[in-house]
C-alpha positions in Angstrom: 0.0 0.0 0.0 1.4 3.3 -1.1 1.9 6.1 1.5 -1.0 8.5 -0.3 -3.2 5.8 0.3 -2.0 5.2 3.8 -2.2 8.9 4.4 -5.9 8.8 3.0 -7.2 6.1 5.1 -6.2 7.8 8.0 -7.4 11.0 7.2 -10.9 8.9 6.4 -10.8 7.2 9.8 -10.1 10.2 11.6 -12.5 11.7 10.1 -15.2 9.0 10.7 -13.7 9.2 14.6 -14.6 12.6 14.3 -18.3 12.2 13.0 -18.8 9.6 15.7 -17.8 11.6 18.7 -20.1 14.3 17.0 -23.3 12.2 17.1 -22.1 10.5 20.4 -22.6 14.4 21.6 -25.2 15.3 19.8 -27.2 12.1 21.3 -25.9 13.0 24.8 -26.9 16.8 24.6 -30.4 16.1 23.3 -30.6 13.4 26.1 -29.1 16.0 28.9 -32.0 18.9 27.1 -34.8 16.4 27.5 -34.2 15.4 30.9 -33.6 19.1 31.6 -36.9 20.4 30.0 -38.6 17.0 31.8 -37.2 18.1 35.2 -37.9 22.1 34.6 -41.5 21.1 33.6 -41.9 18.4 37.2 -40.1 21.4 39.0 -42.8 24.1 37.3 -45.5 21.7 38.4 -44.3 21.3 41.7 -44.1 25.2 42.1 -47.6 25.4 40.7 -49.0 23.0 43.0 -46.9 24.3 46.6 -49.6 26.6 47.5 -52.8 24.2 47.1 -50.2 21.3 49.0 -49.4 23.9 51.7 -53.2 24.7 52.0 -54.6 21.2 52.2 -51.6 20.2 54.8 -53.0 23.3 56.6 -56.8 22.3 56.2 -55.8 18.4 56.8 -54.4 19.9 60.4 -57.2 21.9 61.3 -59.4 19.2 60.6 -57.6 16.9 62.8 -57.3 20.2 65.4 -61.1 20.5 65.1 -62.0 16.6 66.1 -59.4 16.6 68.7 -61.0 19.8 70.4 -64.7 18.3 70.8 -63.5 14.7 72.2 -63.4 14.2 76.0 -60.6 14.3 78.1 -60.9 12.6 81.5 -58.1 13.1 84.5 -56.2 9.9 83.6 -56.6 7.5 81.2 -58.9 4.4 81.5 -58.4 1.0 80.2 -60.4 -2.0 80.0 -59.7 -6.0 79.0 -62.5 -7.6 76.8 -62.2 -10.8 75.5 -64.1 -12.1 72.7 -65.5 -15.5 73.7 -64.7 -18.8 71.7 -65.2 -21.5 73.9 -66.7 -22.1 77.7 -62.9 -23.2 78.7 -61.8 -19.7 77.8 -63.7 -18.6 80.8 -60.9 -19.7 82.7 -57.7 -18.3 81.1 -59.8 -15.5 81.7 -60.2 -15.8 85.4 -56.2 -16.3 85.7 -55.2 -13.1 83.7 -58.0 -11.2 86.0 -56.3 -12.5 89.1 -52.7 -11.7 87.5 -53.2 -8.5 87.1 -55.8 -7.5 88.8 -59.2 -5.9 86.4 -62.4 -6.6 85.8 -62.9 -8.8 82.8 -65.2 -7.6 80.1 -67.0 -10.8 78.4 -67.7 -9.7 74.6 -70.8 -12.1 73.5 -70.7 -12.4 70.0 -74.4 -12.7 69.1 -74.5 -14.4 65.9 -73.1 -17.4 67.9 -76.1 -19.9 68.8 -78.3 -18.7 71.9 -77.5 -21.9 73.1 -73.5 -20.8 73.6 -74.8 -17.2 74.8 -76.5 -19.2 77.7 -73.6 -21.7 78.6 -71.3 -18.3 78.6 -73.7 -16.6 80.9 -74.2 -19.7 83.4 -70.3 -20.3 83.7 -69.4 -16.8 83.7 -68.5 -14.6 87.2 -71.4 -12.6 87.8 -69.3 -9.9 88.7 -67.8 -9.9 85.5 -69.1 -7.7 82.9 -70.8 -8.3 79.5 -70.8 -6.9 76.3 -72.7 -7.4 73.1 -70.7 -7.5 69.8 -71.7 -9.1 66.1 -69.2 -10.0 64.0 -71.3 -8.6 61.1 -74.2 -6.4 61.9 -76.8 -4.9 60.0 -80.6 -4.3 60.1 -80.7 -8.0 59.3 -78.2 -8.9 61.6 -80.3 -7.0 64.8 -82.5 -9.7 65.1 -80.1 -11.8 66.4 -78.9 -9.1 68.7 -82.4 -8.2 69.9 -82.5 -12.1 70.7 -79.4 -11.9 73.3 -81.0 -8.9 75.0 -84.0 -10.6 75.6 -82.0 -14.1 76.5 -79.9 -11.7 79.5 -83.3 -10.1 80.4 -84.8 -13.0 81.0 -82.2 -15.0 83.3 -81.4 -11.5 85.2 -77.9 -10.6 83.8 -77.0 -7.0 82.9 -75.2 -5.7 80.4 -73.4 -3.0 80.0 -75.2 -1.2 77.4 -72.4 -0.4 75.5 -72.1 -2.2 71.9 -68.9 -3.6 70.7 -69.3 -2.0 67.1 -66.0 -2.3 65.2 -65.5 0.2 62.5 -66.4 -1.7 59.1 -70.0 -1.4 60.7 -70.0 1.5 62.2 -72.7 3.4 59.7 -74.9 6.5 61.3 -78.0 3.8 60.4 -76.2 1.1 62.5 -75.5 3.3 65.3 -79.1 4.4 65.2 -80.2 0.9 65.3 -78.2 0.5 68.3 -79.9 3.4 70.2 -83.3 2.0 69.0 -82.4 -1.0 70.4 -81.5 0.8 74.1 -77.7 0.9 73.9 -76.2 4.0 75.4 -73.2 3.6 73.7 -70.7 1.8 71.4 -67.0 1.6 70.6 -65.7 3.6 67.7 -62.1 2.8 66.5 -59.7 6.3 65.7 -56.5 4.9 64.5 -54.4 7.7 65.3 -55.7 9.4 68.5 -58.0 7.5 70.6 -61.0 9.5 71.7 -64.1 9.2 74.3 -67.2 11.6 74.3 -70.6 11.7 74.3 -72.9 12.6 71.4 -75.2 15.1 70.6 -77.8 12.6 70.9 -76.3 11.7 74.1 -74.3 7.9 73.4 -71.5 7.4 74.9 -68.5 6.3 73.0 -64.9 4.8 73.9 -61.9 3.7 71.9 -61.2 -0.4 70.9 -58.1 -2.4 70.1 -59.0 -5.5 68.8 -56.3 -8.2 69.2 -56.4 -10.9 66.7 -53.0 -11.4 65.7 -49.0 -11.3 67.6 -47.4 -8.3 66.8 -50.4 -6.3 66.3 -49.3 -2.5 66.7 -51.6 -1.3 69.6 -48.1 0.7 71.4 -48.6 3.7 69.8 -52.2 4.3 70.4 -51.9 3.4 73.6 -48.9 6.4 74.5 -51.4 8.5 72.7 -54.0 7.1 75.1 -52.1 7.9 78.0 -51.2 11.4 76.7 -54.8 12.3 76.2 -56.3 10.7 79.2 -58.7 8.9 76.9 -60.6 5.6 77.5 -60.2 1.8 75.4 -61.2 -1.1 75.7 -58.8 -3.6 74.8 -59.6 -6.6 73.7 -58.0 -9.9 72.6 -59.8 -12.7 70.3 -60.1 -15.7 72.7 -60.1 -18.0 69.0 -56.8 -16.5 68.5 -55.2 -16.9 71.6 -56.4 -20.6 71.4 -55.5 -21.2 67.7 -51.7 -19.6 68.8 -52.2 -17.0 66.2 -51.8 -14.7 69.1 -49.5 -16.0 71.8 -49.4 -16.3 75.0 -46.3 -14.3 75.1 -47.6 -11.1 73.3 -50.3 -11.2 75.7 -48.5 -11.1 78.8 -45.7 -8.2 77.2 -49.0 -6.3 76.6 -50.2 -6.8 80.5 -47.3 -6.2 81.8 -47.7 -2.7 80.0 -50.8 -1.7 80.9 -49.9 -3.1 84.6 -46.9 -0.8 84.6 -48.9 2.3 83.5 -51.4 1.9 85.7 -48.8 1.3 88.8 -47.2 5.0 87.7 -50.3 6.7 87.6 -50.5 7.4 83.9 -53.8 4.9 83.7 -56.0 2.9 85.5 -57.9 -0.5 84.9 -61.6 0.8 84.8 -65.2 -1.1 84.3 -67.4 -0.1 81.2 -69.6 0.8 84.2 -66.7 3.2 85.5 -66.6 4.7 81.8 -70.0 5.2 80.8 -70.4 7.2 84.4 -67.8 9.3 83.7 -68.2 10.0 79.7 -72.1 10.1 80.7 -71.5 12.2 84.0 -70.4 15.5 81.6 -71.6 17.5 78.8 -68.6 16.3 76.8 -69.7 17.9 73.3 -72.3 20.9 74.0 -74.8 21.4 71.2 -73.6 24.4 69.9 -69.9 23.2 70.0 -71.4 19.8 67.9 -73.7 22.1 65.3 -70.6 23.7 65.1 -68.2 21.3 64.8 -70.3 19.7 61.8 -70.6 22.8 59.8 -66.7 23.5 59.8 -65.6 20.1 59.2 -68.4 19.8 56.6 -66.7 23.3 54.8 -63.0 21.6 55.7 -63.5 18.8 54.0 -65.3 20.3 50.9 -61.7 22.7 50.1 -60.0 19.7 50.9 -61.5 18.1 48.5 -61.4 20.9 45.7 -57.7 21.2 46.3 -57.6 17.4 45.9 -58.3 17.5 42.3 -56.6 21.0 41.5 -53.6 19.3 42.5 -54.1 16.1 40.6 -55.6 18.2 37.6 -51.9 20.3 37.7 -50.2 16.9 37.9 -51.8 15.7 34.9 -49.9 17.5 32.5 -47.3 15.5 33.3 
């Protein structure tokens, strides 16, 4: 090969080197400008949006500000131990964690169970212990069955405590209606963040639940949230899970131990449903004017929250 055409292939491959790094750039910068224009346009969004995130943040708080203020706050906190019955023999586990540590047990009857369980759980039971009615599921169709209990306890002469273990897939205004029709004076209602206590406008009573069904079930939080508000629960552990080992015996000890240890320094006390109904019932814990107004506000809170809501997802659209 002569030299010339030496010389010209290099001059060709250096020139194709060239060309190469060109687009290699070229590729990179139009990359670099899309991603820039992409994160320029997220960043314009995000500045668009600020103010309707900074506002609903704001109106999320009040909100929360605005329940808070209308719930009850008694001088210490109050706890109490259900347990939701599964068999007669649970009656005494029951009986050794009362002695243990010292509380009134609260017997939750599950009234879609045959009356003829209700009744062995009545007979066996310690008629200083309390009970409470609770249904799995409950509806209008389901108040039959609950109607049937009441009646059952009426007859034989055992109390209870008027109070209706109503667990928060059911709790529906027409529900709790149903329950005051039926002459309960009150019913749990779950708050997952901050437990609460009060009385309604209509004048029921209402307390916090944990229901236990599971080890490991988080229930620390909202009870140092308890503690701090001087609230009342109930706490209450599944009697089929405890058997089943689903919630073991050692979670349920660690728990009483902590609610023994809290009540020993002062921060809460082991109560009866009796105890809390006569104390949430004993005071005017949401005045009629503070409810009416209560409503309205939360009613125009969670309207803007809710126009803001799609403003914001409208803005993110253009994405």
């Amino acid at each position: 090969m002569t030299r010339d055409k030496i010389k010209i292939r290099n001059i060709v491959c250096i020139i194709v080197s060239i060309l190469l790094a060109c687009v290699v750039a070229f590729v990179a910068y139009r990359n670099n400008q899309k991603e820039k224009a992409q994160t320029d346009a997220i960043e314009a969004l995000q500045e668009e949006a600020k103010p309707y995130e900074d506002e609903l943040q704001a109106l999320r708080s009040e909100l929360d500000d605005l329940e808070n203020s209308v719930a009850y706050v008694a001088d210490e906190a109050g706890i109490m131990v259900g347990f939701v019955l599964s068999d007669v023999s649970d009656l005494s586990y029951i009986e050794d964690k009362a002695e243990t540590y010292h509380f009134t047990p609260v017997l939750v009857f599950d009234c879609t169970m045959e009356l003829s369980e209700i009744a062995d759980f009545t007979e066996a039971a310690d008629e200083n212990w309390e009970i409470m009615l609770y249904a799995s599921t409950f509806s209008e169709e389901r108040n039959d069955d609950v109607l049937s209990v009441l009646s059952y306890l009426e007859t034989v002469g055992r109390e209870q405590t008027g109070v209706f273990f109503l667990r928060t897939d059911y709790s529906s205004d027409e529900n709790i209606q149903l329950l005051a029709d039926d002459g309960f004076i009150g019913y749990t209602s779950y708050h997952s963040d901050t437990p609460l206590a009060g009385q309604t406008e209509d004048g029921l009573i209402y307390f916090d639940y944990s229901y236990l069904m599971a080890s490991g079930s988080s229930v620390t939080s909202r009870l140092a949230s308890l503690y701090s508000r001087k609230s009342t629960m109930i706490v209450t552990f599944d009697m089929a899970s405890i058997d089943s080992g689903a919630l073991s015996e050692e979670y349920v000890v660690s728990l009483m131990d902590t609610l023994q240890n809290y009540s020993e320094s002062g921060d809460c006390s082991f109560i009866t449903t009796a105890d809390a109904v006569q104390e949430l019932s004993g005071v005017n814990a949401i005045e009629s004017d503070n409810q009416a107004y209560y409503e309205e506000r939360a009613a125009e809170i969670q309207e803007q929250i809710d126009d803001l809501e799609k403003t914001i997802a409208e803005i993110y659209r253009n994405l």
